[in-house]
N, C-alpha and C positions, 0 to 999 in steps of 0.2 A: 195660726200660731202653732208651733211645735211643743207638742205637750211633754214630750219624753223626759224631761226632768222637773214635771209637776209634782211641786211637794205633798199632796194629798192622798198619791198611793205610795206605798214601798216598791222599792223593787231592788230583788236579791238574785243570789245562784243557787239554784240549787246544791247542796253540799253532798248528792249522792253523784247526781249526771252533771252539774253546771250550768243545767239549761237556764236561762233569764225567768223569774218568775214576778208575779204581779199581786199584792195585797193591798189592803186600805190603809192609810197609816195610821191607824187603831190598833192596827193586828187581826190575825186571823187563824181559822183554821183552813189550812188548803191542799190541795192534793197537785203533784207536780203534772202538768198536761203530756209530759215526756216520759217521766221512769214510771210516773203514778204513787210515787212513794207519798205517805200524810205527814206534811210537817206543821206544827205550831209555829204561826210569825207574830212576833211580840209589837208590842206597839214601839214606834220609834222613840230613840230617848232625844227630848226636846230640852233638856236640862241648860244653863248658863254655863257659859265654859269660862265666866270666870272666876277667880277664887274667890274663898269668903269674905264677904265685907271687913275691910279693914281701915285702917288710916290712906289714904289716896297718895297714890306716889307722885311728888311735883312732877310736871310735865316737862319741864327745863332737864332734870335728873332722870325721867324714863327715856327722854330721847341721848342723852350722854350715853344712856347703858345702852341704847339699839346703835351706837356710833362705833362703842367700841368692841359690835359681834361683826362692822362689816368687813367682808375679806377672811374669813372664817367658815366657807360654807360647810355643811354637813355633808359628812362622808358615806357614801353609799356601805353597807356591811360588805364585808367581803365577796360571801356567796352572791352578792347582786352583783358586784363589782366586776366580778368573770365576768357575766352576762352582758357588758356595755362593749359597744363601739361608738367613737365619737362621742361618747358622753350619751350616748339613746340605745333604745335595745336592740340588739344585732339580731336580725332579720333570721339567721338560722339556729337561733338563741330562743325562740320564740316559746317552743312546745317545752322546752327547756325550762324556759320563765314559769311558764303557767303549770306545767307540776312541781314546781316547787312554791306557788302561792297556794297550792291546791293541798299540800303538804304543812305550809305554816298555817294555814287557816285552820285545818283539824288540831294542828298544835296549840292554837290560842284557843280553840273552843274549849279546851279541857281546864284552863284560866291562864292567868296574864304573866305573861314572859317577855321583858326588858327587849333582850337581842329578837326575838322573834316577831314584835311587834315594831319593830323597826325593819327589819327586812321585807315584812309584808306590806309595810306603809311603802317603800321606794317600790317594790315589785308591784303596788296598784298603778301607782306612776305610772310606771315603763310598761307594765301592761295595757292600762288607757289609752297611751299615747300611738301604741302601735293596733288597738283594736278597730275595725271598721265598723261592727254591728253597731247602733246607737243602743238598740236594747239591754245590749251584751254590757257598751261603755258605761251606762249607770247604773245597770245592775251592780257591776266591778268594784266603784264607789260604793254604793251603800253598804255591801255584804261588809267591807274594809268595816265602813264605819261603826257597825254594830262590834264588829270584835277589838277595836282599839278603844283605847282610855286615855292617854296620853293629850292632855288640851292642845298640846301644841300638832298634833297627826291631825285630830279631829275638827281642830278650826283650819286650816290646812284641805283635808277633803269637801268639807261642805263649803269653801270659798268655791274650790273648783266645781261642784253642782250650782253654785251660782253663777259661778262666769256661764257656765254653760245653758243655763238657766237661760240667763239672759241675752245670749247669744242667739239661743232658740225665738228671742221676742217674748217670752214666758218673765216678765220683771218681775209680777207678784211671786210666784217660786221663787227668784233669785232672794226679793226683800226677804219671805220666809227662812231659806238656808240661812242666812246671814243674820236671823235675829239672834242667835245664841252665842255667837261669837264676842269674844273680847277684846274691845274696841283701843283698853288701857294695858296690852300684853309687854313686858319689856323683855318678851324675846323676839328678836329680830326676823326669823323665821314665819312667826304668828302674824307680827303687826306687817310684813311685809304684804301675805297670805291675803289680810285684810283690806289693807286700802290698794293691790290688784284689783280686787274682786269688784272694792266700792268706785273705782276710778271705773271699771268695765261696766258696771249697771248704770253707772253717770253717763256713759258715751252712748248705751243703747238709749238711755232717754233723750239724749242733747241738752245733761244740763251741764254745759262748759265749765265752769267757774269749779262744780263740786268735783269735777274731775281735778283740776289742779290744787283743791283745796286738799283730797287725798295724797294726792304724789308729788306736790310742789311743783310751781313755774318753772324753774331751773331744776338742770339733773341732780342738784348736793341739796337740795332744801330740806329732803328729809333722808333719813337711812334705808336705803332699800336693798335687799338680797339680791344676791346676783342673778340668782335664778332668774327673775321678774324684772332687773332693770332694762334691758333692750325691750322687752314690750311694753313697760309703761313710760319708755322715752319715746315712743310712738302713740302712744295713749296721749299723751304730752302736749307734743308735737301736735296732733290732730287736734285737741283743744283749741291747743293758737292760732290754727288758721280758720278753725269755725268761729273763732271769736273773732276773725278781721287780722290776726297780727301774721300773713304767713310767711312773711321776713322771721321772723322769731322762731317760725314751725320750721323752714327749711333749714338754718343755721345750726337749731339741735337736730335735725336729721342728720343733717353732714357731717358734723361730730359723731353722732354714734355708728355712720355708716365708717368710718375712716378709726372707729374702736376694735382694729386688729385684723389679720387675714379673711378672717370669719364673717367679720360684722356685716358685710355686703347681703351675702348669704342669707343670715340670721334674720334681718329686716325687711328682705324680700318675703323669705317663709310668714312672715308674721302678717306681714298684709296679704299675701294669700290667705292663708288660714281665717283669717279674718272679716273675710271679702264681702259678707253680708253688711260688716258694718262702713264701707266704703273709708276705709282711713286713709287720708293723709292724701286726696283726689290731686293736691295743687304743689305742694310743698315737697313731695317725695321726689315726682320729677325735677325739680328747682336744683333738691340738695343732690342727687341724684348725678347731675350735671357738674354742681361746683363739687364734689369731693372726685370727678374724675380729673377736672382742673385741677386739683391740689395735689392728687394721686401724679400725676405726670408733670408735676414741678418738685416733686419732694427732695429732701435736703441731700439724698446720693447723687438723682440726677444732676440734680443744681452741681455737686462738686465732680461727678463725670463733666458736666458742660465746662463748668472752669479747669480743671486740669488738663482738658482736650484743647482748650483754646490758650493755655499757656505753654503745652508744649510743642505745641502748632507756629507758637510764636517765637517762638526759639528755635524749632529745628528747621524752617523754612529757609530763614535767613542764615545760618548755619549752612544748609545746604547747597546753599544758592552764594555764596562766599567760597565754598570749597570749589565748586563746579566751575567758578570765575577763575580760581588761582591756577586749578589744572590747567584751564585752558590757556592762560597767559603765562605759566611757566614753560609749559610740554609747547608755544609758539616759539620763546624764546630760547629753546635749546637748552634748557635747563639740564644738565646728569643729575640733579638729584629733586625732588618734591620733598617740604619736610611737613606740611602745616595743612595739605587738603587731604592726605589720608585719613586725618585724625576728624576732621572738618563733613567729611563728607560719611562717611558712616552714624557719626554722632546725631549730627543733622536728619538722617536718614531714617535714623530710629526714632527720635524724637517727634521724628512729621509722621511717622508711622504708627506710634504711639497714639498721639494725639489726633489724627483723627477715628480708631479705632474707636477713644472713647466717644468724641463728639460723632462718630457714626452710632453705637449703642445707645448715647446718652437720648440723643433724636428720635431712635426706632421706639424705645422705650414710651417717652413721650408722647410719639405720634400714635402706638397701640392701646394708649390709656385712654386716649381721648377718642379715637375712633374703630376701636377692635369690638371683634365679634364678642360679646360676654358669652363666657360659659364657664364648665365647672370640671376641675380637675382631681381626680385622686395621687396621692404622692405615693410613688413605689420605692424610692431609693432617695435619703439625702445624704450627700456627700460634706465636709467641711472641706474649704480651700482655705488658702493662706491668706487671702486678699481679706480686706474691710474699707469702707468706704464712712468717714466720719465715726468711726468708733462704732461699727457696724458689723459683723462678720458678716461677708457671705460664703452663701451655699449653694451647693450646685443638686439643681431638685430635677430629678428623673418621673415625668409626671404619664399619668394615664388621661388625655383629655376626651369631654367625650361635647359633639358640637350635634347640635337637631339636625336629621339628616344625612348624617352620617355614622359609618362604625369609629368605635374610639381606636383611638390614636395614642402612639407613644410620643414625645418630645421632652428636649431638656431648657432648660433655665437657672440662670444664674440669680441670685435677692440677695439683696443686702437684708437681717435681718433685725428688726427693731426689738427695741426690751418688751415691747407689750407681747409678741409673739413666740417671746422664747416657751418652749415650751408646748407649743401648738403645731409647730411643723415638725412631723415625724409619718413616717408608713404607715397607711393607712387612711391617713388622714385625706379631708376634702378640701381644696380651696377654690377660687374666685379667681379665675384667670381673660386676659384678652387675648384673642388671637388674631394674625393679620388677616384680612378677605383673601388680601392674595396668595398668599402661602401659609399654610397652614401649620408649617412646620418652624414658623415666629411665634412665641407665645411668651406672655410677660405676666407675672403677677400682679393680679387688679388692685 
């Protein structure tokens, strides 16, 4: 068992060098083994995060208030705000990040400041998320935790030492973090915080039922932040099929893989990251499968497939009437043609038209269901004039990059959906197929 987020000792930064340091959770007096400076470490505060005993808020009425924060997420402060790409911390952002957590932290220790302790709350995040050291990663967490006051930061960080906690195999740490937390929070943020953390120490032990009794059977059963919903619809998902149901587990996978350009992506990361805890062994390849199904029948293709077979059906015959009259007039000695010049272009276009899309609509189709996966960055999107179904599309100038090879430029035309407006822009990464044979077919996954 991986002890590194054992609740029995602390572990901080040093606040001169940053080094990771190690105390009892009593507190101590210690000497840093890197700068050698003496610092006093206080005992951890183990206090209840929730408010004072009061009248108890119906639970029918706490969950109305967490219903109507979702779709509201919190906005990262400004000065963090620079520092994101794709919503994570941009890679040359890094040293960036960390002296200015290294800067708010001296700030809050002098006492408690609103914007400051907000900024340093999202900068532990995005610093966690990108740090490799595990020493380094919980030390990051606790220092945070000591300098914020905020219930909703602080049940917030110690879910995250529990997931990890018990991520590690370490449950009794996970139950410890998680005893102080407030279980009846009605802000949406906290209670989501919470039943993450309680659905993740139910899937390390296998006990199915408590996992869906935290985050509900179905994706709406209770309100959960955005942040945490695509992982605990894999939390979910995983339940159902360890319970026997993985028809039910594959169905919400397929759903949440087909929730936006992203979502492919997003689901994949998760069960990587995740990989000790073997999620989702039966049902992911299932859903996996039917959302490339659904992917390669969706409602453009369907109306490329019909308009390429209506106008196929028109200008053939069209065609084929004009090309009959030339020839039985221009036999008959006709001086004048009045009715296949008109006939036979019209036709012309039409059959040309139409199979243009019914060639798209197919290639499309047939790359969805049997193209290379990989993963594209967008450098250039263009808006055209076309839409297909009350769709705009766009003509997306992508950087693809395939195992095995160096990345590549290619273009693609998407129709694009209202869940995605918003999402495709420069810079950005998506989920694309490409054909085995040419590589320079590629379609949005």
């Amino acid at each position: 068992m991986d002890t590194t987020y054992s609740h029995t000792i602390r572990a901080l930064l040093c606040p001169h060098c940053g080094a990771p340091l190690s105390a009892p959770a009593a507190g101590a007096q210690i000497s840093c083994r890197y700068c050698g400076v003496a610092l006093a470490i206080a005992a951890r505060d183990e206090r209840p995060l929730q408010p004072a005993p009061s009248a108890p808020l119906p639970e029918r009425e706490r969950l109305a208030r967490l219903r109507a924060q979702v779709g509201r997420p919190l906005a990262p402060p400004p000065l963090v705000a620079e520092l994101l790409h794709e919503g994570t911390l941009a890679p040359w952002k890094h040293q960036e990040a960390a002296a200015l957590w290294q800067s708010t932290r001296a700030e809050l220790a002098s006492g408690p400041r609103p914007e400051a302790a907000e900024r340093l709350f999202f900068l532990t995040i995005l610093l966690f998320s990108a740090e490799r050291d595990p020493a380094r990663k919980r030390a990051l967490i606790e220092t945070a935790l000591d300098l914020l006051t905020l219930p909703r930061h602080r049940q917030a960080l110690r879910c995250m030492l529990a997931r990890n906690a018990a991520l590690a195999g370490d449950v009794e740490a996970a139950r410890a973090w998680l005893a102080p937390c407030d279980a009846r929070s009605d802000d949406l943020a906290s209670d989501t915080e919470l039943r993450f953390a309680c659905a993740y120490l139910a899937t390390a032990e296998r006990r199915w039922d408590e996992v869906l009794a935290a985050i509900g059977e179905r994706p709406h059963d209770v309100p959960l932040g955005a942040s945490a919903a695509s992982v605990c619809a894999v939390l979910r998902a995983n339940a159902h099929e360890r319970r026997g149901a993985v028809d039910v587990a594959a169905e919400q996978l397929s759903a949440e893989l087909r929730a936006g350009l992203e979502a492919p992506r997003r689901v994949e990361a998760i069960l990587e990251a995740n990989g000790a805890l073997d999620l989702c062994p039966q049902s992911f390849p299932r859903a996996r499968a039917a959302s490339a199904q659904k992917a390669a029948a969706d409602p453009a293709q369907t109306t490329l497939l019909v308009l390429g077979g209506v106008f196929l059906a028109l200008g053939v015959p069209l065609l084929a009437v004009g090309v009959v009259m030339l020839v039985v007039l221009a036999a008959g000695g006709a001086d004048r043609i009045t009715a296949e010049p008109i006939l036979i272009p019209m036709g012309g276009v039409l059959t040309i038209v139409g199979g243009a899309y019914l060639r798209r609509a197919l290639l499309t189709r047939r790359l969805r269901l049997h193209g290379i996966a990989a993963q594209a960055e967008i450098l250039r999107v263009d808006m055209t004039r076309a839409s297909i179904d009350d769709m705009p599309v766009q003509r997306l100038r992508l950087r693809v990059t395939l195992p095995g090879r160096d990345p590549y430029e290619a273009e693609v035309k998407h129709a694009l959906r209202a869940i995605d407006l918003g999402r495709v822009a420069s810079g950005r990464s998506i989920g694309v197929r490409v054909d085995p044979k040419d590589h320079r077919r590629v379609v949005v996954a």
